[in-house]
N, C-alpha and C positions, 0 to 999 in steps of 0.2 A: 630187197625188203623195204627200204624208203621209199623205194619209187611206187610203190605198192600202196603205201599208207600217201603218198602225196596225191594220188591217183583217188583213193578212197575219199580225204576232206575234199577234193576239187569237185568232187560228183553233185554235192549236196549247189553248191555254188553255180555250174553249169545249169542243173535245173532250173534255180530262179532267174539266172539272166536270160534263159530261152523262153518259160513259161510264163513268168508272171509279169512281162511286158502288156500280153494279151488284156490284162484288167482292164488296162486304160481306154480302149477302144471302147469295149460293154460301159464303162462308165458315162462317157462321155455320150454313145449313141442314149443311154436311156436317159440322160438326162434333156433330151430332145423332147418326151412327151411332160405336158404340162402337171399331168395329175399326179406323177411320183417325184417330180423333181428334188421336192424336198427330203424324200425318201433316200435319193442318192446322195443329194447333198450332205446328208448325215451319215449316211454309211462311208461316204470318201472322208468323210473330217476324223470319223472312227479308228479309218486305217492309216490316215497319218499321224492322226496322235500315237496312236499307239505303236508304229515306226519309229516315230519319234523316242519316244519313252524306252524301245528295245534299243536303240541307239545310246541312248544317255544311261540303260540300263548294261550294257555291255561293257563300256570304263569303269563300274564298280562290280564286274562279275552275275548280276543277277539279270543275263540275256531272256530267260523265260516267261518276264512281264511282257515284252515285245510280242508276245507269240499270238496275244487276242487280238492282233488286227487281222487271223482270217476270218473272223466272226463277220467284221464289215464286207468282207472280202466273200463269202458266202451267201450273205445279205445281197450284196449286190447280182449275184448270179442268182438269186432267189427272185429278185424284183427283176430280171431280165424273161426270164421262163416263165416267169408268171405274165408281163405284159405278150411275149410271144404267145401263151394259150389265149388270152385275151384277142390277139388279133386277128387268131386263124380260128375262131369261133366264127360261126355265120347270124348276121348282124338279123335281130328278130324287129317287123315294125310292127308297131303297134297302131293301129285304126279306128279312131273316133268317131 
């Protein structure tokens, strides 16, 4: 039965060290075009703050402030899809 329930907290744990490495990659590749960089730039200060915060919130019990850094964390997959429809759109010229 412990091994059961140690199996169960380890799952939650497992997930984040396999999936959300992946951020870092979309962050950094968007922060390559000039016209949203500032856009990432806020969304990454977003999610470590508030890393931060679930960190410093987790020594006084109240771990569920920490939880709004997927907000930046969706932001930035929001600013990635959107610059990808952006690129495979066919470029219109216009003729004076």
């Amino acid at each position: 039965m412990v091994d059961r329930a140690l199996r169960y907290h380890e799952c939650p744990r497992e997930w984040v060290r396999s999936r959300q490495p992946r951020l870092l990659p979309c962050l950094g590749s968007q922060g390559l075009f000039p016209a949203i960089t500032l856009k990432v730039a806020i969304a990454g200060a977003w999610v470590v703050f508030f890393r931060f915060l679930g960190g410093v919130g987790y020594l006084f019990g109240v771990r569920q402030v920490g939880g709004f850094f997927h907000l930046g964390e969706f932001y930035i997959l929001y600013l990635v899809g959107h610059q990808a429809f952006q690129l495979a759109q066919p470029v219109r010229y216009i003729y004076t």
